[in-house]
VOLUM-959941 format. One record per residue (C-alpha): residue number from 1; residue in one letter; x, y, z. Coordinates in Angstrom, 2 decimals. Layout:
! residues N
   n res    east   north      up
 NUM   A       X       Y       Z
...
This chain:
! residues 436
   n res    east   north      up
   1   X   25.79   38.87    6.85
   2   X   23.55   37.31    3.74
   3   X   21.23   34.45    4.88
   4   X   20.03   31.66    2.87
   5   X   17.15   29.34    3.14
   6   X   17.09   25.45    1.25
   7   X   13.87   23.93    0.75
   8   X   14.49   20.00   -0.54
   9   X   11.94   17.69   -2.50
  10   X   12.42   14.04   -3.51
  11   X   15.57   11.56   -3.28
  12   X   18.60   11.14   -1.19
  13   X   20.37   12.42   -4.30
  14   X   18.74   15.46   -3.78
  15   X   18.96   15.97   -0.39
  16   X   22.60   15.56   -0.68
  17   X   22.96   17.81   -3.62
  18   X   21.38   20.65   -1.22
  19   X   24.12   19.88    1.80
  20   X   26.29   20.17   -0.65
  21   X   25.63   23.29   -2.20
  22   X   24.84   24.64    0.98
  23   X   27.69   24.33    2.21
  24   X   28.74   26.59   -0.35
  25   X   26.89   29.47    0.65
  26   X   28.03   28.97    4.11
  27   X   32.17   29.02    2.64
  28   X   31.22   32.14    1.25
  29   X   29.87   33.88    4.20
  30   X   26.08   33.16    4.47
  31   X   23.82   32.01    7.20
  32   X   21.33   29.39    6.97
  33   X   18.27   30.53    8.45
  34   X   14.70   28.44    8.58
  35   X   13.14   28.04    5.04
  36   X   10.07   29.42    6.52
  37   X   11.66   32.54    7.93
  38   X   12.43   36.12    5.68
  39   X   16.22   35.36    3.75
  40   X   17.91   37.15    1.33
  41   X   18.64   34.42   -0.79
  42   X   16.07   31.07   -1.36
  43   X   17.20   27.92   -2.87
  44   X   13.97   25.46   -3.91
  45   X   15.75   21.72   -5.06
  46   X   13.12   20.49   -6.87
  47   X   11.98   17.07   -8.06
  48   X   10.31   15.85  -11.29
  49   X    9.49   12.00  -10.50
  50   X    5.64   12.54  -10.73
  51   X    3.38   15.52  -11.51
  52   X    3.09   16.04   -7.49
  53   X    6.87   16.69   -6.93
  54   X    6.07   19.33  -10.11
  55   X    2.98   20.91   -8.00
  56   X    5.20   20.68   -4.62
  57   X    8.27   22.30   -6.26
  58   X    6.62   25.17   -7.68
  59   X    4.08   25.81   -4.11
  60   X    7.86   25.99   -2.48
  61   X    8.67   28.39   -4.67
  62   X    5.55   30.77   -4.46
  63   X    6.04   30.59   -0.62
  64   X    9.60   31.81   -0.84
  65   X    8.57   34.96   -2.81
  66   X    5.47   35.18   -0.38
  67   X    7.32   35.03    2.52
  68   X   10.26   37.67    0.99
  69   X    9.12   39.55   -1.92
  70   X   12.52   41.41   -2.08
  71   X   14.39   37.77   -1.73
  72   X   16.30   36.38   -4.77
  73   X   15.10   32.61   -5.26
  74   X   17.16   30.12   -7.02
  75   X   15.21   26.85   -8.36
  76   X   17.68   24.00   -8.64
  77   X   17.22   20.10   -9.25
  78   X   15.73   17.91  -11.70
  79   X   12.41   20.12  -12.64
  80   X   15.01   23.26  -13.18
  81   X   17.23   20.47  -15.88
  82   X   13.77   19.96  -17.04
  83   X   12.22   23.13  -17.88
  84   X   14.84   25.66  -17.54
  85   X   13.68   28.62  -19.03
  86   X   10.27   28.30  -18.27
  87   X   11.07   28.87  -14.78
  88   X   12.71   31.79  -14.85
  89   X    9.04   33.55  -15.51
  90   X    8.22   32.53  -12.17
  91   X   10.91   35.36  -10.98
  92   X   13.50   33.00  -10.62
  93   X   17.54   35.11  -10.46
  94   X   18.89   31.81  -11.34
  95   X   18.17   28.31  -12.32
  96   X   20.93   26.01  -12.57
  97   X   20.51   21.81  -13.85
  98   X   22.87   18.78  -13.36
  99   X   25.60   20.54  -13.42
 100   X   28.18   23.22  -12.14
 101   X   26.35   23.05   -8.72
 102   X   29.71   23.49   -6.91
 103   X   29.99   27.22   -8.45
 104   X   26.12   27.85   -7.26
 105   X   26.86   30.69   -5.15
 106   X   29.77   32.05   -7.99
 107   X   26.56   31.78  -10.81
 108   X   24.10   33.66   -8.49
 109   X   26.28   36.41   -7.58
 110   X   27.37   36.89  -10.78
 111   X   23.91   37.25  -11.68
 112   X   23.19   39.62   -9.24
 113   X   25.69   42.20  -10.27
 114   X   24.58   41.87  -13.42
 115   X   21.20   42.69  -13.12
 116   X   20.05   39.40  -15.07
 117   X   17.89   36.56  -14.40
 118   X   19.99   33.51  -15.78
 119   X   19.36   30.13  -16.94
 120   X   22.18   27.73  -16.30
 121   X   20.96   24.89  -17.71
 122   X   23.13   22.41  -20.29
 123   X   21.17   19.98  -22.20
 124   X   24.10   17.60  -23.72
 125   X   24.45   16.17  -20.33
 126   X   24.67   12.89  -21.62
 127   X   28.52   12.75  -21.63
 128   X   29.22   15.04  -18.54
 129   X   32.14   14.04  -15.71
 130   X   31.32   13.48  -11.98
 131   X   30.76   16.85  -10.66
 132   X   33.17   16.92   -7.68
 133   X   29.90   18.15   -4.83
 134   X   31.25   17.32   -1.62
 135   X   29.77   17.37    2.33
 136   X   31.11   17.82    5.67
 137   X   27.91   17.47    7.53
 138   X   24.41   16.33    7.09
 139   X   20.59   17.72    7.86
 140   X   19.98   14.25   10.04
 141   X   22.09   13.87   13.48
 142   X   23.35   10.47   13.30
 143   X   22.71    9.22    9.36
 144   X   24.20   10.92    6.39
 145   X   23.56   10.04    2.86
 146   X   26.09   10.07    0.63
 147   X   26.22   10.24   -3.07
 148   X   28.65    8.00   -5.04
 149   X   26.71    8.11   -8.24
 150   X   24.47    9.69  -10.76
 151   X   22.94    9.29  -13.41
 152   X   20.97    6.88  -15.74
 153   X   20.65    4.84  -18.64
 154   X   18.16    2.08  -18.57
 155   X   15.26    4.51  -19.88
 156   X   12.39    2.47  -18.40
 157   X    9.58    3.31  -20.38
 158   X    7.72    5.44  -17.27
 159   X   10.86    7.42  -15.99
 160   X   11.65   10.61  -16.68
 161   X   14.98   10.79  -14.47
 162   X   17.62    9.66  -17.41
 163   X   16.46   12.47  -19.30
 164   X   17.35   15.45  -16.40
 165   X   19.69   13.53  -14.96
 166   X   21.93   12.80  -17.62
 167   X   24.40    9.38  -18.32
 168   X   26.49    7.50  -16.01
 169   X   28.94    8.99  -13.67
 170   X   30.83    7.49  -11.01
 171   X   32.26    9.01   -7.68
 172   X   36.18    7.98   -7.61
 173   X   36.71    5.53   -4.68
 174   X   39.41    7.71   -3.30
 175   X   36.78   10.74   -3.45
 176   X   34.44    8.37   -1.30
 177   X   37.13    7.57    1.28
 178   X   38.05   10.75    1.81
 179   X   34.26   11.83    2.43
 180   X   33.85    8.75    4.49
 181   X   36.82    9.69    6.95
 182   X   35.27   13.38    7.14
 183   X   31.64   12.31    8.03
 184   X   33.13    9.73   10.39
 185   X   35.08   12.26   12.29
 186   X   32.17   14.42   12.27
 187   X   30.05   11.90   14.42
 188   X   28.29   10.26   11.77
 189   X   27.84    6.87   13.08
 190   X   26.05    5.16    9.46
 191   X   26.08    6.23    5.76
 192   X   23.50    5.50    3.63
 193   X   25.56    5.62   -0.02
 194   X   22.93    6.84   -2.53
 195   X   22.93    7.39   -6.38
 196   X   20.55    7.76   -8.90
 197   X   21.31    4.30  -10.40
 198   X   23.18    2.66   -7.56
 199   X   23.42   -1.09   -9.64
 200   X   25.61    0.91  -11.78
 201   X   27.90    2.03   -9.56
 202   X   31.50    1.76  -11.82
 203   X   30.96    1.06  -14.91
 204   X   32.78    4.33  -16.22
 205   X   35.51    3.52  -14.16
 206   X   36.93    0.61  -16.12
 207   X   37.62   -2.53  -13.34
 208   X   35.45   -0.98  -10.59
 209   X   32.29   -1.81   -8.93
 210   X   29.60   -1.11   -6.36
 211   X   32.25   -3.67   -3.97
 212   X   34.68   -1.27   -4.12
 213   X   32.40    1.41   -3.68
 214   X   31.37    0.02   -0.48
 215   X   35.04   -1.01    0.82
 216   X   35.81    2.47    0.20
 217   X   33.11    3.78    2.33
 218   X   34.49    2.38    5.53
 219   X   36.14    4.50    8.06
 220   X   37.00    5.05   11.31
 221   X   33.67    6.29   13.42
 222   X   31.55    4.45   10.72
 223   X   29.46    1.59   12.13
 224   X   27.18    1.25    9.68
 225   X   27.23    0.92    5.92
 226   X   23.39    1.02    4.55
 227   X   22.65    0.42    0.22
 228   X   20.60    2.68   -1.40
 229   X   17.73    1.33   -4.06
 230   X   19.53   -1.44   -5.92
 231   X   18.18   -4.04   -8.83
 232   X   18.56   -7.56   -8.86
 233   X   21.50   -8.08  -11.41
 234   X   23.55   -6.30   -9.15
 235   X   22.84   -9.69   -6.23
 236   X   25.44  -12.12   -7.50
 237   X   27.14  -14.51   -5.79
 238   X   30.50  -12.46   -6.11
 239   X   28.39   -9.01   -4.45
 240   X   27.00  -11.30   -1.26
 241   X   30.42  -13.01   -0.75
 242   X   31.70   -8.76   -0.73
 243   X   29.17   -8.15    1.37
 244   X   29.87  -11.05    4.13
 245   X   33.41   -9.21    4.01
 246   X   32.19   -5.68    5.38
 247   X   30.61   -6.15    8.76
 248   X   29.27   -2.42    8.44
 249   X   27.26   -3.43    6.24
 250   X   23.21   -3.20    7.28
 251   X   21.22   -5.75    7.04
 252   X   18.58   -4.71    4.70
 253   X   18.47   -3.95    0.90
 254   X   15.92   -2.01   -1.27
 255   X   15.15   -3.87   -4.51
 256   X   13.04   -2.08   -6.59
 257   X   10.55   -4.30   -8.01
 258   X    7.91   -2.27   -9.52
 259   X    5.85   -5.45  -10.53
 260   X    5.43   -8.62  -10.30
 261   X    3.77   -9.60  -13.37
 262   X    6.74  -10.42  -16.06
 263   X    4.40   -9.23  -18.82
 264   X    4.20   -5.63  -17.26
 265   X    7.78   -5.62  -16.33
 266   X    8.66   -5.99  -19.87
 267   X    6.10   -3.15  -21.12
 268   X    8.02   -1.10  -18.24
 269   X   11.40   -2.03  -20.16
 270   X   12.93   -3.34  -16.47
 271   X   15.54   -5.50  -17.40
 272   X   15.00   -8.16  -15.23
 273   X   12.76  -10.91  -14.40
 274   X   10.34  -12.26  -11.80
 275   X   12.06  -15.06  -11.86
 276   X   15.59  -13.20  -11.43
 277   X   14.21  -10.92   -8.74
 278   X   13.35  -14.33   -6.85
 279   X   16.95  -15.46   -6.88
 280   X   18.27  -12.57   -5.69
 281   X   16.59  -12.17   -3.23
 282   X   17.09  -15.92   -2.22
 283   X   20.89  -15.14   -2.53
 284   X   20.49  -11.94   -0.03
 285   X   18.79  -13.83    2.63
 286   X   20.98  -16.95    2.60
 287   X   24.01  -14.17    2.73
 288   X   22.60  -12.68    5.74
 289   X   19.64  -14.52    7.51
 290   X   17.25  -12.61    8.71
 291   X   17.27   -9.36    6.68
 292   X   15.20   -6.89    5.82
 293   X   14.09   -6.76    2.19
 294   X   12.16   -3.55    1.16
 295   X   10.78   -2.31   -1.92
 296   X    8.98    0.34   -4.72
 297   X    6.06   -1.09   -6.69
 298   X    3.51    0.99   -9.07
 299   X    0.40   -0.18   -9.51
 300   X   -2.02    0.34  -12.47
 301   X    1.36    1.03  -15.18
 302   X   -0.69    0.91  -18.64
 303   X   -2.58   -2.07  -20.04
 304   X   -1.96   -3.57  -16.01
 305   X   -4.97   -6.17  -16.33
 306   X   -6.59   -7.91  -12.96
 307   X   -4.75  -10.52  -13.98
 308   X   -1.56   -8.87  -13.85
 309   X   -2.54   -6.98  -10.93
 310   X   -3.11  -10.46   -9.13
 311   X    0.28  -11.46   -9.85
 312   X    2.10   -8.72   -8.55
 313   X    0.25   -9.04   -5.15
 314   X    1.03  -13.00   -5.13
 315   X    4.50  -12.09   -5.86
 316   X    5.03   -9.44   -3.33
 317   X    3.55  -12.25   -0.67
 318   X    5.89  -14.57   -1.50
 319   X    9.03  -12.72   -1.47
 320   X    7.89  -11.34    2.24
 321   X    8.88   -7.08    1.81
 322   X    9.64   -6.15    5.43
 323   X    8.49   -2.51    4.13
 324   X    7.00   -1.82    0.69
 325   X    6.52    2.06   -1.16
 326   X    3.36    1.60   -3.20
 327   X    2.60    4.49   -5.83
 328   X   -0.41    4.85   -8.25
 329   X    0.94    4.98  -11.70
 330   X    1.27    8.27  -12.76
 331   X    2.46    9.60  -16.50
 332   X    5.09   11.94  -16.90
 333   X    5.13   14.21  -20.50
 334   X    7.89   12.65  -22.63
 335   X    8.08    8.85  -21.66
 336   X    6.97    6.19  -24.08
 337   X    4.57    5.18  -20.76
 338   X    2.49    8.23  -21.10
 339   X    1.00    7.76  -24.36
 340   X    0.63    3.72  -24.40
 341   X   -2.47    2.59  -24.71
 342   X   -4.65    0.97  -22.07
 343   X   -3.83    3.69  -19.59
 344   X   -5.55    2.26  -16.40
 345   X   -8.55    4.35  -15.20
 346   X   -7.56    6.40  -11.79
 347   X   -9.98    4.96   -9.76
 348   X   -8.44    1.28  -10.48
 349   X   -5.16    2.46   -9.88
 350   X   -6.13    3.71   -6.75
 351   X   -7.59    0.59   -5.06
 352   X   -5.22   -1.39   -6.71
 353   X   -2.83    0.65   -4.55
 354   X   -4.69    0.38   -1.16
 355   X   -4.69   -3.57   -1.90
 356   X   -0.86   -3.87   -2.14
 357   X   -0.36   -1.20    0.91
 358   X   -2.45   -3.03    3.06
 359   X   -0.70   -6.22    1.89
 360   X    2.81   -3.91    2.81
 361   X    1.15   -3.21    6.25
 362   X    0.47   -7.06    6.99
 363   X    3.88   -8.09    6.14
 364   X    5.91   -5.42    8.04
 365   X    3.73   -6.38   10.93
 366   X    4.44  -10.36   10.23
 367   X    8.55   -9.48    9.66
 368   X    8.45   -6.90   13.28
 369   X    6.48   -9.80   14.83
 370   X    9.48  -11.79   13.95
 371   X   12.08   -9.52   15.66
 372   X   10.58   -9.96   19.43
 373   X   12.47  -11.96   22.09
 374   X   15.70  -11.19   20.00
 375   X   18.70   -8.61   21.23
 376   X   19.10   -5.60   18.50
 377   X   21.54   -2.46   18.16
 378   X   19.48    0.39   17.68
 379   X   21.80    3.71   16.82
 380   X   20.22    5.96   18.84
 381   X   18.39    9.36   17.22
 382   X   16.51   10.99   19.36
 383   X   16.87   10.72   23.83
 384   X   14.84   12.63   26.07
 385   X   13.09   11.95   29.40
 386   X   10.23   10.19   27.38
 387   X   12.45    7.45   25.90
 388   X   14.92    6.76   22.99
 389   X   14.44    5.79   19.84
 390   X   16.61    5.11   16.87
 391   X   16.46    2.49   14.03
 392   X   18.22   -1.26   13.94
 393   X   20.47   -2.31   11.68
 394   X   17.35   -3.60    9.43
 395   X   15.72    0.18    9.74
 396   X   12.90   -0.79   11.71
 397   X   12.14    2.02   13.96
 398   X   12.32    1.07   17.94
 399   X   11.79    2.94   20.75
 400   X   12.55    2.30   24.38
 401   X   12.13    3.73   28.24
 402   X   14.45    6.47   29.09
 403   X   17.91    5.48   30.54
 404   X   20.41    7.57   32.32
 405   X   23.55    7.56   30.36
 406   X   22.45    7.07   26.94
 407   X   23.14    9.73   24.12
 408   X   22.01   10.99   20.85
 409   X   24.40    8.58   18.37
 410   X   25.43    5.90   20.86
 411   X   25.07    2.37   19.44
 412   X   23.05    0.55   22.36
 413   X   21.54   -3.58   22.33
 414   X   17.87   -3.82   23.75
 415   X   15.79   -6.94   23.72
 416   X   13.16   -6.40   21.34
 417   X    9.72   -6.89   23.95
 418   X    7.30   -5.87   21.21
 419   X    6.05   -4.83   17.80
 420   X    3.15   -3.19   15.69
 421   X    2.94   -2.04   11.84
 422   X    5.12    0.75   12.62
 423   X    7.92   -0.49   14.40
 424   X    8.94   -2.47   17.45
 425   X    9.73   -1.72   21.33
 426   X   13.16   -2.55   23.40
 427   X   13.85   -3.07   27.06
 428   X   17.35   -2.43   28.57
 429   X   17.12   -5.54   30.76
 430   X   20.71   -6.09   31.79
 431   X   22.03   -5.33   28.47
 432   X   25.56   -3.18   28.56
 433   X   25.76    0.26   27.52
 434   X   28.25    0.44   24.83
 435   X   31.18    3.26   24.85
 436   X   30.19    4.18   21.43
């Protein structure tokens, strides 16, 4: 029996992309075996965000072919869409791009009786449909992502992703139900529904939106409904009185800020505001006290003064992140970004970014601090005779004592005793165990 081996960089997107295609070798009669372990066949999903996901992709490659020089390798993802034949001189039998990755395993076979190294890349994907991927299961135990979009036209002036990712496409909401109801049955107790641009969840699809998206999403054996990255014109008052509606619905939403100077914002070509930002995330918390706002901010983008700099970390202490992803700016070939002047020297970028993490660090602390003496669900990931852990509906990481009875994917309540950057810590106390 053929084995196969899936090595996964970046996003969500991607990691449900791999599941998905995976799943395809495994229809057709393959084994998964450990990435690190000798296969016949090597699949490398590979990410282009930054220059590191670049270096990362290609090292996973090279160890493939290190660790079976006989193995075929097949380099998927958004570096593959990106430079497509260029790969194939790293011994690749097939690359494949944004598109026909439900015939993956059709394409490399085909390939292989041919006796051809193929590059199955289409650059007009501008105007492509959905492609109709699909999962069953999920590499985490209790939490599966799952795409409902992808995509992207807002071409801010850094990002490289509308380029290898192509235009707008929607999942159909009856696609999303369906996939809801299998991952539900399968013991999935919370999605997390992902896209490339998530705000634009619909827009090809005439009357829909990211609403109906979510509606769509709930299922029997689904407790939890979690947003991927969204941006503030997406808040309106309409989306929070949708969201009150869906008590699956997690407590705590990613808006990507990126700064929080207006000045660089506009250079960035982000289509929104600090001012917009602001209100939305007003109308978040007065939709559901208490939760968890998290978000993306690169420091350093080109002609970034002190001044600027300043503002961003004044912003980012007023809005209160609960967790924030701080990255250095860094150019990517073939974005308006990489050639504007006033590119900020690395070492500026670089303490620029330890400012605003340690800033992130002080205000996950402050928001964890605020979570003690309070009862929480935590869906429970990993239970063994040192304790439990799992994440609360805000995804703050909590871990507790051991407790006879409790098991991997049961929703539990502890009393939140305690807290720290990182996380917080639950007691039982008298608390019920819940059946499910």
């Amino acid at each position: 029996m053929p084995t196969v081996a899936f090595h996964t960089l970046g996003c969500k997107v991607n990691q449900y992309d791999s599941q998905a295609m995976l799943e395809k070798f495994l229809s057709h009669g393959y084994t998964q075996v450990s990435f690190d372990s000798s296969a016949d066949v090597y699949v490398v999903n590979t990410c282009t965000v930054t220059g590191t996901g670049d270096k990362k992709s290609m090292q996973a490659v090279r160890r493939a072919v290190k660790t079976n020089p006989s193995a075929d390798v097949i380099i998927a993802g958004c570096l593959a869409q990106r430079d497509g034949e260029k790969l194939l001189e790293s011994g690749a039998r097939l690359v494949i791009g944004a598109r026909d990755r439900d015939r993956i395993v059709e394409l490399y076979e085909q390939a292989l009786r041919q006796g051809e190294r193929v590059c199955h890349v289409d650059r007009d994907i501008l105007r492509i449909p959905y492609e109709s991927l699909s999962i069953s299961g999920f590499s985490e135990r209790t939490r599966a992502a799952m795409k409902i979009q992808e995509g992207c036209d807002r071409y801010c002036s850094y990002c490289i992703i509308p380029y290898v990712r192509g235009g707008i496409r929607s999942r159909p909401p009856e696609d999303i139900r369906a996939e809801a109801a299998r991952l539900g049955e399968a013991g999935f107790g919370e999605l997390v529904l992902t896209g490339i641009h998530l705000t634009s969840y619909g827009r090809d699809l005439g009357d829909r939106d990211l609403a109906d998206a979510i509606r769509a999403a709930r299922a029997p054996g689904i407790r939890r409904i979690r947003l991927g990255s969204l941006e503030p014109v997406v808040v309106t008052e309409a989306f929070t009185q949708a969201l009150r509606e869906v008590p699956e619905i997690c407590p705590q939403f990613h808006l990507a800020l990126q700064s929080g100077s207006d000045t660089v914002l506009k250079r960035m070509k982000r289509r929104y505001t600090c001012s917009e930002f602001r209100t939305s995330a007003a109308l978040l918390r007065s939709a559901m006290p208490g939760c968890a706002l998290t978000t993306d901010v690169i420091c350093g983008f080109p002609g970034e003064t002190d001044e600027e700099f300043l503002e961003t970390l004044a912003f980012c202490r007023e809005i209160g992140f609960s967790r924030m992803h701080v990255f250095p700016f860094s150019a990517r070939e073939g974005t308006p970004a990489a050639s504007m002047p006033g590119q900020v020297p690395r070492r500026v970028r670089e303490e620029r970014t330890r400012r605003l993490i340690a800033l992130g660090h002080e205000m996950a602390a402050e928001y964890h601090r605020s979570m003690v003496g309070s009862v929480r669900e935590i869906l429970c990931e990993d239970v063994s005779p040192e304790g439990v852990s799992g994440y609360t509906r805000e995804y703050v990481s909590c871990t507790c004592p051991p407790r006879e009875g409790i098991r991997e994917g049961q929703a539990v309540q502890v009393r939140i005793t305690g807290s720290d950057p990182d996380g917080v810590a639950g007691q039982w106390e008298d608390l019920p165990i819940s059946p499910g």
